[in-house]
N, C-alpha and C positions, 0 to 999 in steps of 0.2 A: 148322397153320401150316407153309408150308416156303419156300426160298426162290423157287421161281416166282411165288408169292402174292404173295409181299413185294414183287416184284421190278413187278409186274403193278400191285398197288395203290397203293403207292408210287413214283408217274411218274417225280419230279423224284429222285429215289435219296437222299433224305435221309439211311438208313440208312447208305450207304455213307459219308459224312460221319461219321457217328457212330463208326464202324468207325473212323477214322482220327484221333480225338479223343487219344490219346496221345503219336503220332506230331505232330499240330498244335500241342499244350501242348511239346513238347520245343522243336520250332524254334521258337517265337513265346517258349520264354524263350531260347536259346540264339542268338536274333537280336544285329544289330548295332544294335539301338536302344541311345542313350546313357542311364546309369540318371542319372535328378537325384536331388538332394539340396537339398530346402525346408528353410531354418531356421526355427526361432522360429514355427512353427507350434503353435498352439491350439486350431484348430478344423478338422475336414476337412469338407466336403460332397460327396457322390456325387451330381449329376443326370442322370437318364435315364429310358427312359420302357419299359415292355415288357421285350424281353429282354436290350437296353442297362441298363434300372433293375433286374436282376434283378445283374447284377454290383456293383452299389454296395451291395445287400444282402446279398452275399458279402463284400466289404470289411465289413462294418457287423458281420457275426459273427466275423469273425477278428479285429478290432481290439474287442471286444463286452469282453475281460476285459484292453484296457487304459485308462492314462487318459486315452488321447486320447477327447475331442468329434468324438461322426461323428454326420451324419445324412445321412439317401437323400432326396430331394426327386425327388417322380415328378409335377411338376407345373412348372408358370408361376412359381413364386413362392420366396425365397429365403427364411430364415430371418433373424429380424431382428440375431440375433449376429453375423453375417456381418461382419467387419471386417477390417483390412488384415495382421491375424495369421489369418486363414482360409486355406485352401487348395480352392480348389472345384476338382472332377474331375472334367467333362464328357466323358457316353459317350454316343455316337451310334453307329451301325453304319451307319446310311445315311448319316447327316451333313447331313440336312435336317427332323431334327426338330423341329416346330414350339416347343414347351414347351421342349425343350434346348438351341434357339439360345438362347432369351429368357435362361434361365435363364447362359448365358455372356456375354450383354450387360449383364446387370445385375450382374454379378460385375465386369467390367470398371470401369462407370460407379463401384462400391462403393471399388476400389482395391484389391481381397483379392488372394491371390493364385491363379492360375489355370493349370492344363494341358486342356489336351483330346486327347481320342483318337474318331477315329472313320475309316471308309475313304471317306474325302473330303468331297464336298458343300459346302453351304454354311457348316457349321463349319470346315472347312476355309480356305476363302476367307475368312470373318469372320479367324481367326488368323494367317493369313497378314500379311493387312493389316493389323493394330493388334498386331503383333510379339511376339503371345502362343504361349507353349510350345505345340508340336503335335506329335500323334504320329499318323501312320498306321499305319493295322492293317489285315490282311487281313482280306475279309470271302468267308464259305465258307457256299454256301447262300441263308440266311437270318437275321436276327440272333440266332433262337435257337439253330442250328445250329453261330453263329460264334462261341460261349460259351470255348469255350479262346485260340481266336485271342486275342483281347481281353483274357480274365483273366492270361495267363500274356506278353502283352505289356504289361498294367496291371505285372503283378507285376516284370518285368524293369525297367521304368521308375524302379517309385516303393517298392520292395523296401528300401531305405535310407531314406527319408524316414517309411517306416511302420515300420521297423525290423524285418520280417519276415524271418526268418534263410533263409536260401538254404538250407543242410540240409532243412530243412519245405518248399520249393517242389519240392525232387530230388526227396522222399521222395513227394510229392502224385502225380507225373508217374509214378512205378515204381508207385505203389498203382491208378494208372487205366492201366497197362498187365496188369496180372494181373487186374484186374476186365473191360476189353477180350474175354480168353482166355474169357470165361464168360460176356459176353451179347453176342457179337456175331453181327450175320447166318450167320456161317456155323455159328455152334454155335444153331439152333433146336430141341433137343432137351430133356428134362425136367432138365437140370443146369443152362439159363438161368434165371436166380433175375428177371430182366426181364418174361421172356417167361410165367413162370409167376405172377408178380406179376400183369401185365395181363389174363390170364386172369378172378383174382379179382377184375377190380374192374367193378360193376355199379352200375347206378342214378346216384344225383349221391354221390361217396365225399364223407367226411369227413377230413381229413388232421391230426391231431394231433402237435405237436410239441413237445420239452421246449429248457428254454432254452440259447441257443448255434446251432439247427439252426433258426431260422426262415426262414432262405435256401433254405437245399431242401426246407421246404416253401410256400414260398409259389410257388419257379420249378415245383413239382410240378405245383401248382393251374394255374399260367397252361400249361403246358404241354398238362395235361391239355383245358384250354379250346382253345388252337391247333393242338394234334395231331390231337387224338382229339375234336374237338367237341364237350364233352360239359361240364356244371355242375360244378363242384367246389368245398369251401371248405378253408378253412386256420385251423385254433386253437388259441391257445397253451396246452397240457395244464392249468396254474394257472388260470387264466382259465376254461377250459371245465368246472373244477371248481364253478365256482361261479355259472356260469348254462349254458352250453352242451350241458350234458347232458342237459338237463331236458329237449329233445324228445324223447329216446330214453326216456324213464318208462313205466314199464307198471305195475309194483307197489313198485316201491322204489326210496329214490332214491343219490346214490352222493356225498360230500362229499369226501372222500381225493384222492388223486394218483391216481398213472399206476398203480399195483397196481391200486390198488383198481377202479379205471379198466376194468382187462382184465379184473378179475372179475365186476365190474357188467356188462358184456359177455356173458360166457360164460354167466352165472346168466338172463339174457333173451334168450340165444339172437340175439345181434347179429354179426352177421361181421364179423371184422378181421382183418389182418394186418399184421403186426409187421414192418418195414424196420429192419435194422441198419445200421451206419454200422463204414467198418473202424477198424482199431486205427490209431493215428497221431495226430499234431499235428490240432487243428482247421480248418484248409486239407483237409489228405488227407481229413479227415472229410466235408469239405463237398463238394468234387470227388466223390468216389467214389460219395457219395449223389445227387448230381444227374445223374453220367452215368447211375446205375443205371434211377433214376427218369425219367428222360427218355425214357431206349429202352424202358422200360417205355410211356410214351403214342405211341412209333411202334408198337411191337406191337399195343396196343388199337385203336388207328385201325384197321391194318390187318386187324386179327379184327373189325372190326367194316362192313368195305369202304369206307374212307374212307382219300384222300389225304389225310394228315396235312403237305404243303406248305401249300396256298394258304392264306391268313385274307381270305379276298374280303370281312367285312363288313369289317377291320379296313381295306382299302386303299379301300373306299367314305368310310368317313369321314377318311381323310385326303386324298382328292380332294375332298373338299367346302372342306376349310380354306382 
């Protein structure tokens, strides 16, 4: 890998975008957007679809150990609590997505309460007209490339309403500037822990995760799917304890956790590798782990000769709608 390669196979310069994911998270919270403040709220919903619904699943783990009601809705259809102490969070990146207007009209018709963010479109124009909160966000890229733009303008907005201390949003933004220093485009050498990551991964991976961290790895899988073309799944360590393993059986089988996990591994000769998450609040945890992993599936793409830009089946089926 060097950067002519990257440079070469990578048309649309994604990487370069990635490069500059610290610098985007600083000004997208240090903007002039105004922060609201929802009272009497009981219930949150995130809707979004792809890498729009990948940040409601980052809300959904930072808010995972308190006692607010969140749910992600990556569909058509609201939950039936849905009531006028609700707060639904509509993210769009394009702002014409089909499932996530629906899902702001019938929040509307419900009475709950409602913001949306996206970089225009027809969520845009819906809010406008029926004098619902809206935020525009830059969009950089692609919607998965535009991942800080969005989280770190979600965070600036509604940082108070979620009670998310401002310390833990500084602290996320300085931990994806020192992680930046270690796998970006211009350091392609054996100290990027990205680059050496995407190396190892072959076949359709399996991506285990313990609980708190199911955001990065569920955006790993989809990444891996939109970058790097390639199969992947996502399972929560608990759960895979107790059927998920079982196709990896050769002579024995493995009931334990995540130990016993890595040794049932090693004793059959299965290759893994172990992602650490840095020290820090579970924000910085979750940021850090998704940019790592992200430029992890630009690299594979491009070790593998693929423009990890286009999703050409994904824009077939949405010209059909």
């Amino acid at each position: 890998m060097d950067i002519q390669k990257l440079e070469k196979i990578d048309k649309q310069n994604m990487h370069k975008v990635y490069d500059k994911w610290p610098e985007i998270a600083k000004k997208s919270f240090e903007s002039q957007k105004e922060t609201e403040n929802f009272e009497n709220i009981e219930h949150i919903v995130f809707g979004g679809m792809g890498g729009s619904g990948a940040i409601g699943d980052m809300f959904a783990s930072i808010l995972s150990k308190t006692q607010i009601h969140v749910n992600v809705v990556k569909g058509y259809v609201l939950p039936k609590t849905v009531n006028l102490n609700t707060l639904v969070v509509i993210v769009s990146v394009s702002g014409n997505t089909a499932e996530t207007l629906s899902l702001l009209k019938s929040a509307k018709k419900i009475g709950a309460k409602i913001i949306a963010f996206s970089a225009g479109g027809k969520i845009k124009e819906y809010c406008c007209k029926n004098d619902i909160k809206y935020t525009l966000v830059p969009k950089f890229h692609s919607p998965r490339a535009t991942f800080p733009s969005f989280l770190y303008t979600m965070l600036k907005v509604l940082h108070q309403t979620l009670e998310i201390k401002e310390e833990n949003i500084l602290d996320s933004i300085e931990k994806l500037k020192i992680l930046q220093s270690k796998i970006n485009s211009l350091n392609l050498t054996e100290d990027n822990i990205s680059l050496n990551l995407a190396k190892s991964i072959k076949l359709i991976p399996i991506i285990y995760y313990p609980f708190g961290l199911q955001s990065a790895s569920i955006r790993f899988k989809n990444s891996l799917q939109e970058n790097a073309k390639m199969h992947a799944a996502s399972e929560d360590v608990i759960e895979a304890s107790h059927n998920g393993v079982v196709p990896w059986e050769k002579k024995s089988k493995t009931k334990e956790r995540y130990e016993i996990l890595k040794k049932f591994f090693t004793e059959n000769k299965i290759k893994y590798e172990e992602v650490f998450s840095v020290e820090g609040n579970i924000l910085s945890k979750l940021i850090s782990l998704i940019y790592l992993l992200d430029y992890a599936t630009i690299y594979k793409a491009v070790m593998d000769n693929i423009d990890p830009s286009p999703v050409n089946t994904i824009n077939f089926i949405k010209d059909k709608l």
